[in-house]
C-alpha positions in Angstrom: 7.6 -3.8 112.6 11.0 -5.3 112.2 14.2 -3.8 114.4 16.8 -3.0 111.6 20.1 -5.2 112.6 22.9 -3.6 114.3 25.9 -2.9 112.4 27.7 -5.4 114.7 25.4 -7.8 113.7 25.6 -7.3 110.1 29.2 -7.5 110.3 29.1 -10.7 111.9 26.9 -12.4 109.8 28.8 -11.5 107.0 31.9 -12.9 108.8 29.8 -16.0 109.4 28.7 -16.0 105.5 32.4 -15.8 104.4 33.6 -18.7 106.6 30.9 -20.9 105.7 31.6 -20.3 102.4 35.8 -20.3 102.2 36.2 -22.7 105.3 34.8 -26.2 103.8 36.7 -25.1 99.9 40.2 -24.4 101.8 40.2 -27.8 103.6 39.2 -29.6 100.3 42.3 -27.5 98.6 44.3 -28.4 101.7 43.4 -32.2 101.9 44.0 -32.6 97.8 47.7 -30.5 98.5 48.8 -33.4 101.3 51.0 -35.1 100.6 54.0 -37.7 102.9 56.8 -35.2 101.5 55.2 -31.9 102.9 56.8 -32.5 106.5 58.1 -30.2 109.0 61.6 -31.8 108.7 61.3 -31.1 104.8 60.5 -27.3 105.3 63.5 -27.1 107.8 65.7 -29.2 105.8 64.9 -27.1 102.7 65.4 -23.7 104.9 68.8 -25.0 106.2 69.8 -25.5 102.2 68.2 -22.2 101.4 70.0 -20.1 104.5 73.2 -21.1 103.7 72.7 -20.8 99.7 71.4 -17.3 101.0 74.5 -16.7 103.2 77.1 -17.4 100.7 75.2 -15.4 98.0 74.7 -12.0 100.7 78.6 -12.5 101.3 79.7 -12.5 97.5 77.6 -9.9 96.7 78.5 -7.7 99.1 82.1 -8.2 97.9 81.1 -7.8 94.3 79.4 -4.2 95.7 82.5 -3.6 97.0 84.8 -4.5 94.4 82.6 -2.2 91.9 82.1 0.6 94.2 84.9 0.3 96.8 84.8 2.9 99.9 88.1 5.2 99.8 88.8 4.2 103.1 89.6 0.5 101.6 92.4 -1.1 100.2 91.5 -3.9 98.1 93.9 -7.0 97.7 95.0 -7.8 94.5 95.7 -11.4 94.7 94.5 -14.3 93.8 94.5 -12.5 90.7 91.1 -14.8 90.1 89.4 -13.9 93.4 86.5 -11.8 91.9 86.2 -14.4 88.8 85.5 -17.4 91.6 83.1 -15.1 93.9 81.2 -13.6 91.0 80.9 -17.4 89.8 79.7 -18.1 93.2 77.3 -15.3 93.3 75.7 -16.4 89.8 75.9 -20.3 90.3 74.5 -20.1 93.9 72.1 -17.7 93.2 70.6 -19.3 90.5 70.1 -22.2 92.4 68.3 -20.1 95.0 65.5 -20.5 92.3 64.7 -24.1 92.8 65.3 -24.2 96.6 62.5 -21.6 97.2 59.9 -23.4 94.6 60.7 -26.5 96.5 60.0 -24.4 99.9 56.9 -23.4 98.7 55.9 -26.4 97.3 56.1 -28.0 101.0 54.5 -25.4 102.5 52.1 -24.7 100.3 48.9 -26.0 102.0 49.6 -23.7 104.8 48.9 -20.6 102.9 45.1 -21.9 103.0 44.6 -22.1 106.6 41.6 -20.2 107.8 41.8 -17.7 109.3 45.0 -16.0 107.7 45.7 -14.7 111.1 45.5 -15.4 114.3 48.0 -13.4 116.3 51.0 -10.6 116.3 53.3 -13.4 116.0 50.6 -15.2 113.4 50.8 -11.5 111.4 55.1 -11.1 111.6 55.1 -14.4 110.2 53.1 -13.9 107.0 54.4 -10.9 106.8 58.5 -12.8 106.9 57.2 -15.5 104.4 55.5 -12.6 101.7 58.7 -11.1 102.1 60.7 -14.3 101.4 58.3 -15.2 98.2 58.5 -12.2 97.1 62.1 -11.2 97.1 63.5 -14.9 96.8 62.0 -15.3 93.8 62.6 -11.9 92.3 66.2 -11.5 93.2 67.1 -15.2 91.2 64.8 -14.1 88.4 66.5 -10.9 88.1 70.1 -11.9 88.4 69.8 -14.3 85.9 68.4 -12.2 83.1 71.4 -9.5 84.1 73.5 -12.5 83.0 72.2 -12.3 79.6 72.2 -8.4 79.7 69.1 -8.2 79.1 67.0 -5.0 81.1 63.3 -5.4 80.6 62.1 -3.3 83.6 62.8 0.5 84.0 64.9 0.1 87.4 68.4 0.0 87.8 69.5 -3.7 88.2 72.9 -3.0 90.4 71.0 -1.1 93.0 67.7 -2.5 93.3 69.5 -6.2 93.7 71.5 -4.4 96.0 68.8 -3.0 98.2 66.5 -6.4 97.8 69.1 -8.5 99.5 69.3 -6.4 102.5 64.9 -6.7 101.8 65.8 -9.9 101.6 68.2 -10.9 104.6 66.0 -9.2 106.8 63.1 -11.2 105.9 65.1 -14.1 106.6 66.3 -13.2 109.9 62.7 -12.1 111.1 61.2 -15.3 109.5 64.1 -17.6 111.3 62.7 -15.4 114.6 59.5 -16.2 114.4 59.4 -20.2 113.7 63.0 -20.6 115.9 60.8 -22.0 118.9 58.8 -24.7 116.3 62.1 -25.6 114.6 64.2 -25.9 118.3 60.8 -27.5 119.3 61.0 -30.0 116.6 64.4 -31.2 116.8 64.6 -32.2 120.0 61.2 -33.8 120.1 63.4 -36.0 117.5 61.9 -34.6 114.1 58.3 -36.0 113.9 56.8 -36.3 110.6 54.8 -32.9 110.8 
């Protein structure tokens, strides 16, 4: 008579089943994804372009917020009489821009998203969890700002606040995702900026 397997065992075997399976496909995925552009220095050159198209965008909206909503506490100036026109002009040009930067990010990165496993430690975990974060919201917020230039609404939300609340969403992501890889990027540029 045959001992039934262990739960552990099963578990494991199915572990082993799914790697065997998704391991060899990712690397072929991986390997037909290389490319000599998908470099390190790319990805950092890219997020340099991206953090301070990020950083000028935060700052103008944040004074568009203000300028619509303004605390009582605040007095605004009132010259340049053209202030809000140039910032708000800003705000749209710069974050429309965002657009292509993070498609160009991703398109770098890309054959990182297939490395098995996923994860691989706290660190491994805040990571993916900074970079869904990133896709997600920096390619929502561009999308969403520019249909509010054609004032058009197609979702049920109000555009104002949720843009509002998805670049603080946003910014954090950033600043958690600049943690995490700080040590690789430092690393890399004073190694002198290898080609991965």
């Amino acid at each position: 008579m045959r001992a039934r397997p262990s739960t552990l065992e099963s578990v494991n075997r199915l572990t082993q089943n799914i790697d065997d399976l998704l391991v060899p496909r990712l690397e072929a995925v991986r390997r037909g994804l290389d490319s000599p552009a998908r470099t390190t220095r790319n990805a950092v050159v890219i997020g340099r372009l991206l953090g301070a198209d990020l950083v000028v965008v935060l700052l103008t909206g944040m004074w568009s917020h203000v300028v619509q909503e303004p605390p009582t506490w605040l007095t605004l100036p009132t010259r340049p009489a053209g202030l809000y026109q140039w910032t708000q002009g800003a705000h749209v040009l710069l974050g429309t821009m965002m657009l292509p930067l993070v498609l160009a990010k991703l398109w770098v990165v890309y054959p990182r998203l297939f490395e098995w496993p996923p994860v691989t430690s706290l660190p491994s975990a805040v990571e993916r969890l900074s970079v869904a974060l990133l896709v997600s919201t920096g390619l929502l917020q561009p999308v969403i700002g520019l249909v509010n230039t054609f004032q058009w609404y197609p979702w049920p939300f109000p555009f104002r606040q949720t843009h509002y609340a998805l670049a603080w969403v946003m910014a954090g992501a950033v600043l958690l995702h600049v943690a995490v890889k700080l040590p690789l990027v430092v690393g890399h540029w004073r190694a002198g900026g290898g080609s991965r």
